[in-house]
C-alpha positions in Angstrom: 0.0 0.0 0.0 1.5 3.7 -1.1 2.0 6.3 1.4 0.8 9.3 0.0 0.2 11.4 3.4 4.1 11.5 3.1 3.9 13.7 0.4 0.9 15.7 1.8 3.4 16.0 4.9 6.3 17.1 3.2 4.2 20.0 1.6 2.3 20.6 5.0 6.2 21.3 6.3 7.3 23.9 3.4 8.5 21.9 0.5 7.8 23.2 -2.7 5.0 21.3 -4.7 5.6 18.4 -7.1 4.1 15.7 -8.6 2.6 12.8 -6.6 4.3 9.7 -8.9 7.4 11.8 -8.1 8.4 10.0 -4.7 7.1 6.7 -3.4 6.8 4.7 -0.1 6.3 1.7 -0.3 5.5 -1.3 2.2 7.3 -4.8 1.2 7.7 -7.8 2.8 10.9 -6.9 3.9 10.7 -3.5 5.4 10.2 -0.4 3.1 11.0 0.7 -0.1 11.6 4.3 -1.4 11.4 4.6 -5.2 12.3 8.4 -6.5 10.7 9.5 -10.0 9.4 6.3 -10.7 13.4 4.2 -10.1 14.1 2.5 -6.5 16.5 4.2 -4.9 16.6 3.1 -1.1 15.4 -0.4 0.1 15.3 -0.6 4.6 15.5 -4.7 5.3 14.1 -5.2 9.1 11.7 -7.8 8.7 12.4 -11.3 8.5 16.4 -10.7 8.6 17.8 -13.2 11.1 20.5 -11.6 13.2 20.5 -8.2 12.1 18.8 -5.2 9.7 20.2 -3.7 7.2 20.3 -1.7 3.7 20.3 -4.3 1.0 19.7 -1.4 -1.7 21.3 2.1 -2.3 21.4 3.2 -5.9 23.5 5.5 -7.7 22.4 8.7 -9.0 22.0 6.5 -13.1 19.7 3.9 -10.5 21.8 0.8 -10.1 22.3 -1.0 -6.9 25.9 -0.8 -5.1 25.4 -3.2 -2.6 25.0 -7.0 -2.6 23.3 -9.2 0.5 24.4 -12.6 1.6 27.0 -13.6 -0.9 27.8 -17.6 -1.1 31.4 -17.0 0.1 30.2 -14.4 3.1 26.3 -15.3 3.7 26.9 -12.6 6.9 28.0 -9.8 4.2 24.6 -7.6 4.2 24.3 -4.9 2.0 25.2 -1.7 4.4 25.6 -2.5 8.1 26.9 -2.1 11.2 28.2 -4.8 13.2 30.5 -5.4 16.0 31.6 -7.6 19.1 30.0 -6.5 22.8 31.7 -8.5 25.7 32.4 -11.4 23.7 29.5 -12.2 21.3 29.9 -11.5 17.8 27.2 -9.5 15.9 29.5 -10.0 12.5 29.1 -13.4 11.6 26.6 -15.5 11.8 27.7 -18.8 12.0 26.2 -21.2 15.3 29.3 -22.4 16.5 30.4 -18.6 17.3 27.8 -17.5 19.7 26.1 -14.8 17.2 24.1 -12.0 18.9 21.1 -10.6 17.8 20.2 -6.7 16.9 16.3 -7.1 17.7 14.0 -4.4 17.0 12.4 -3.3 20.4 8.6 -4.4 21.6 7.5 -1.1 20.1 8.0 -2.4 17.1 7.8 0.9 14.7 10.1 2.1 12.5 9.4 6.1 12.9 10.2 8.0 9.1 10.1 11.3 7.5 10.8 12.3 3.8 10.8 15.7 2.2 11.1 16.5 -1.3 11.7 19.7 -3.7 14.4 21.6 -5.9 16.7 20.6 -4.1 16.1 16.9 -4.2 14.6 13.6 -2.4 15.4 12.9 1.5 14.4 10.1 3.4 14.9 9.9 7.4 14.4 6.6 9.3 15.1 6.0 13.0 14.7 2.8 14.9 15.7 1.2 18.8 17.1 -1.7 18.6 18.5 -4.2 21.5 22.0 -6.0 21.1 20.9 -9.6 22.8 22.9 -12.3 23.5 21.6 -15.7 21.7 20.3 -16.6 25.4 18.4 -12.6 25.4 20.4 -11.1 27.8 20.3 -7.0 26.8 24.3 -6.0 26.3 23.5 -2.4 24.9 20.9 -0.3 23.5 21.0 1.1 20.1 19.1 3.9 18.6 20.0 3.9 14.7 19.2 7.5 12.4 19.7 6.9 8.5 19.3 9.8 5.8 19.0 9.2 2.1 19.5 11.7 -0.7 19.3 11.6 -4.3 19.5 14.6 -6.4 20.4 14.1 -9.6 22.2 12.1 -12.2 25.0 14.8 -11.9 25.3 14.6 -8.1 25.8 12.0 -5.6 23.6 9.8 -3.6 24.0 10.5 -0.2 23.6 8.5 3.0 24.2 9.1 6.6 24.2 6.7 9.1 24.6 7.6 12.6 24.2 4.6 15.8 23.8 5.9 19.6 25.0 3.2 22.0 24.0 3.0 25.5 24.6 0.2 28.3 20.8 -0.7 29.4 20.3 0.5 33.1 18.5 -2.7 33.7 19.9 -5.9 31.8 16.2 -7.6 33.1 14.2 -4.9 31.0 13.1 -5.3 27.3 12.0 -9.0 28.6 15.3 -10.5 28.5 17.7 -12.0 31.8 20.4 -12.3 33.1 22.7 -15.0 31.9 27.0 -16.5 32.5 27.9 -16.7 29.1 29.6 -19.9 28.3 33.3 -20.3 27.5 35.0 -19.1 25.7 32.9 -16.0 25.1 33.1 -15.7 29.1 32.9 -11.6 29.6 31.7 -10.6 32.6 28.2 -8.3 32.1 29.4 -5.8 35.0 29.4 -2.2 35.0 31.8 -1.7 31.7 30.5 -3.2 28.3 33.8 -4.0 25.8 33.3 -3.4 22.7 35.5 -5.1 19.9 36.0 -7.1 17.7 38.2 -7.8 14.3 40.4 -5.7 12.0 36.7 -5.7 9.8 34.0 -4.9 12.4 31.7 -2.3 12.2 29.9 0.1 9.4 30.6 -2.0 6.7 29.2 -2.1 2.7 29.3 -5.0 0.6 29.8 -4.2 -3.0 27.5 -5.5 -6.0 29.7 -8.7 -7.8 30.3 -6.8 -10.5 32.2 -4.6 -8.7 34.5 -6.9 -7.3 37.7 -7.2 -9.9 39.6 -4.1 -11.7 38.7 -1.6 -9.0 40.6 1.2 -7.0 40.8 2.0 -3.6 42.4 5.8 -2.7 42.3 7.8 0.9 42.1 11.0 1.7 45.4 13.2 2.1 47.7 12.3 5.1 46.3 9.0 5.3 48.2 6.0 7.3 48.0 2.4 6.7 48.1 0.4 9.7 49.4 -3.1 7.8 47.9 -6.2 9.1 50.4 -9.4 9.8 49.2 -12.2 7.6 47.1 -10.8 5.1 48.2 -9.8 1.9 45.2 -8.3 0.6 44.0 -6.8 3.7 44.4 -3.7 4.8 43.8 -1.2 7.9 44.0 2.5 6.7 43.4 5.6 9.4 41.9 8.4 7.6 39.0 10.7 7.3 37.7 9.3 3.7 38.2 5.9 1.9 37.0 5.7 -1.5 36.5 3.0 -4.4 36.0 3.5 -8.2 35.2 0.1 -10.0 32.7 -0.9 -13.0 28.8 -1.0 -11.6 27.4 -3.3 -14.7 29.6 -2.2 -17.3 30.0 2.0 -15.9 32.5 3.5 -13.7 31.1 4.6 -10.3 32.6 6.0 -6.9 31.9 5.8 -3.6 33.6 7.4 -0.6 32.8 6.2 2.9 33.3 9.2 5.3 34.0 9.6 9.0 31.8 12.4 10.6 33.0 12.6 14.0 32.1 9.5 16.3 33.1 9.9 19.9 32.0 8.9 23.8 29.9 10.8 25.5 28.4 11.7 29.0 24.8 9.5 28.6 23.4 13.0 30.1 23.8 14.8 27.1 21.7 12.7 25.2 18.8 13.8 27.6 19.3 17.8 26.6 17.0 19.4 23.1 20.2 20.2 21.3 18.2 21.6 17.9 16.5 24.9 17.5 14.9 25.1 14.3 14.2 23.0 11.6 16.5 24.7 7.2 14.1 22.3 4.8 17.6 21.9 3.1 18.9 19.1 1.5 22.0 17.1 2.4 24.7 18.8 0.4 23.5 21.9 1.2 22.9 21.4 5.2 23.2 17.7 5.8 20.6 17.4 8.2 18.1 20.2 8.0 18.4 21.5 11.3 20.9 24.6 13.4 22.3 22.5 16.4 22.2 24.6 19.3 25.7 25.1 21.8 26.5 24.7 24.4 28.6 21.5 22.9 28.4 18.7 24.6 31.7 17.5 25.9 33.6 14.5 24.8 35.0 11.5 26.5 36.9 9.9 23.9 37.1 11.2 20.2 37.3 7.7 17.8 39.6 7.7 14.7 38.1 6.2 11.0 40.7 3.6 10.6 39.2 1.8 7.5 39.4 -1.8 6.2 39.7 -1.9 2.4 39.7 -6.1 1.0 41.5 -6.5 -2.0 43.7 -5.6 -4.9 43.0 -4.6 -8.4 43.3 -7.9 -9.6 41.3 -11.4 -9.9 42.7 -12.5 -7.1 40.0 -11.3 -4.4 36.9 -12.7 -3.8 35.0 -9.8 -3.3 35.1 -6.1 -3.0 34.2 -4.7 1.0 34.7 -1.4 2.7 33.9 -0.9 6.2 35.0 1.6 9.3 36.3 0.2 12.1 36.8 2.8 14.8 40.5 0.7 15.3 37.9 -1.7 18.1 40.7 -4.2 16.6 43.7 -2.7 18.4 42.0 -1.3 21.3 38.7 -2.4 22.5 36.4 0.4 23.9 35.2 0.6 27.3 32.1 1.9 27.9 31.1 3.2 31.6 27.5 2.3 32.8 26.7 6.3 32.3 28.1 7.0 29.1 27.2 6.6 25.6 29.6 6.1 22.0 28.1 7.8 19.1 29.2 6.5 15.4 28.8 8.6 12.3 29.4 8.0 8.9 28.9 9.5 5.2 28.4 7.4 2.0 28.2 9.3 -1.3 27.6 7.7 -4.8 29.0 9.1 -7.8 28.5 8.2 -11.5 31.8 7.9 -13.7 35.7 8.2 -11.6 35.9 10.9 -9.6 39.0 12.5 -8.4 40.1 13.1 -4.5 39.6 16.7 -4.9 36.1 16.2 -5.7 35.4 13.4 -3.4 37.1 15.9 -0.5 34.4 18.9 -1.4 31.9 16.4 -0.1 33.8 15.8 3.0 34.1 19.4 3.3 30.3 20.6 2.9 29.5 17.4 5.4 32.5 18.6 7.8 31.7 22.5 7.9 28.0 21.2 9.7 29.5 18.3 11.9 31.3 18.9 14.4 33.0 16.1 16.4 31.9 18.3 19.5 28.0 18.1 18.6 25.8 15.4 19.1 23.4 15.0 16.5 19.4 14.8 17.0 17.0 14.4 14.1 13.9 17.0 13.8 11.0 15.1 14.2 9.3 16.4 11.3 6.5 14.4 8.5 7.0 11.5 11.1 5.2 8.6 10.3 5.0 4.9 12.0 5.0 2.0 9.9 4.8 -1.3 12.3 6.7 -3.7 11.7 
């Protein structure tokens, strides 16, 4: 069934008039679909995923997928994610034998989302709560997840922000779940720090369409450092503030830079002050998330570096093509006091054709100029609407 009061929203709230074919949402099996002038452009997974949801479809501005779900040779590759270890159980893979946790939608079960539309583009906001369970249900943290989606134009890039608020659960009986020893040899204690870590690939990660797998090109932003990994040829840990890859979507060149956007730990207090004042109605390359934060800034525990893991070479010799941002959880795991929260923020933009570094760094620079590492981010809760799961 189509949405339309999403389009009567997004002209209640100041967006110019436009056609209603123009932009689409969509109910599916799966979770939702967005579909901008008539092409699908952004595709939510949360029902029926297993372990974890996800983004199994972000298109480029020409309307091809980027992102692959469940490959044979990584069935726990999906799409866009975010994934990580939490005192010992692994929310990466998926396999039995390694204890696998759970990111589980809360009882509220309602995905809250907004989308605006004019000049100056299509926008999409989603926000959902999620609980990090153990395969036994004990809660290990709480998640509350914001995405943005943006596409423009064939000439300009897709864009996608994804942004995860992590706090330890005051209660570990609440949301229905108990208590629980986990077994050896995933034996962390569930005491008043939560560890979070996991390998030298764990966290936001994107799994590229096949086709983009062979005869690609990674390249970092200026005054990268690669942090080499013992043992693994075509692996590699890079620190930076941008990774890119240019590779063949179905035959055409396309780029896509994965950004960092300031991720930090914070006092869980903060997250209790209104930290927004007023609402642009501008898109994301213009102001990336249509809202003036308001200072004081809320002070920071621990800034997080971007150290990125790029797979593979530019020959046939990889499997597969995967970028991801790692926070460097790999090196040094991240404690995570009983009163404070870790924030994670992260960029994707989607060019057609090779792009340069110069280019792909005037992104970074538009997104950079309105996020601040010091600034936490809260979404205006404007043309909300709840679709149950």
């Amino acid at each position: 069934m189509m949405k339309k009061i999403l389009v009567l929203l997004s002209i209640v709230w100041g967006s110019l008039v436009f056609a209603e074919e123009f932009l689409c949402a969509q109910e599916v099996p799966t979770g939702i679909l967005r579909t901008y002038d008539g092409r699908d452009f952004y595709h939510h997974r949360f029902r029926d995923v297993g372990q974890k949801p996800y983004i199994d479809f972000l298109a480029a501005p020409g309307g091809n997928n980027i992102l692959r779900d469940a490959p044979p040779d990584h069935y726990h590759h999906h799409g866009m994610m975010f994934a990580i270890r939490i005192n010992g159980v692994n929310f990466w893979e998926e396999h039995p034998d390694g204890y696998p946790g759970k990111e589980q939608l809360t009882a509220e079960n309602f995905v809250h989302t907004g989308i605006e539309c004019g000049q100056s583009g299509t926008l999409v906001d989603e926000s959902l709560d999620l609980n990090w369970i153990t395969p036994r249900g004990t809660l290990l943290l709480e998640e509350r997840r914001f995405i943005r989606a943006q596409m423009k134009s064939e000439s300009e890039p897709t864009l996608l922000t994804w942004v995860s608020v992590f706090t330890p659960p005051k209660d570990r009986e609440q949301a229905g779940v108990n208590p629980e020893v986990i077994p050896p040899p995933h034996s962390a204690e569930l005491g008043e720090t939560t560890f979070l870590h996991g390998s030298y690939y764990n966290g936001f990660g994107l799994r590229f369409d096949e086709s983009m797998d062979f005869g690609g090109r990674f390249f970092y932003s200026e005054g990268s450092q690669e942090m080499p990994l013992e043992n693994y040829e075509l692996h590699t840990n890079v620190l930076c503030d941008w990774a890119a890859y240019t590779a063949k979507l179905h035959g055409e060149p396309v780029t896509v830079a994965l950004y960092d956007l300031g991720s930090a730990v914070i006092p869980s207090e903060a997250m209790k002050q209104p930290r927004f004042s007023q609402r642009s109605g501008a898109c994301l390359l213009e102001q990336p998330f249509s809202l003036t934060l308001q200072e004081p800034a809320v002070p920071i525990i621990k800034k997080l570096p971007m150290v990125v893991y790029a797979l593979g070479d530019p020959t046939e010799r990889r499997t597969n093509a995967y970028l991801s941002a790692t926070a460097n959880i790999f090196r040094e795991q991240l404690e995570l006091g009983k009163d404070q929260t870790v924030v994670f923020r992260y960029g994707v933009a989607i060019w057609e054709g090779e792009r340069t570094p110069k280019e792909v760094e005037t992104v970074f620079q538009a997104w950079k100029s309105f996020h601040t590492v010091e600034k936490i981010l809260f979404f205006h809760e404007y043309s909300i609407f709840q679709y149950p799961i």
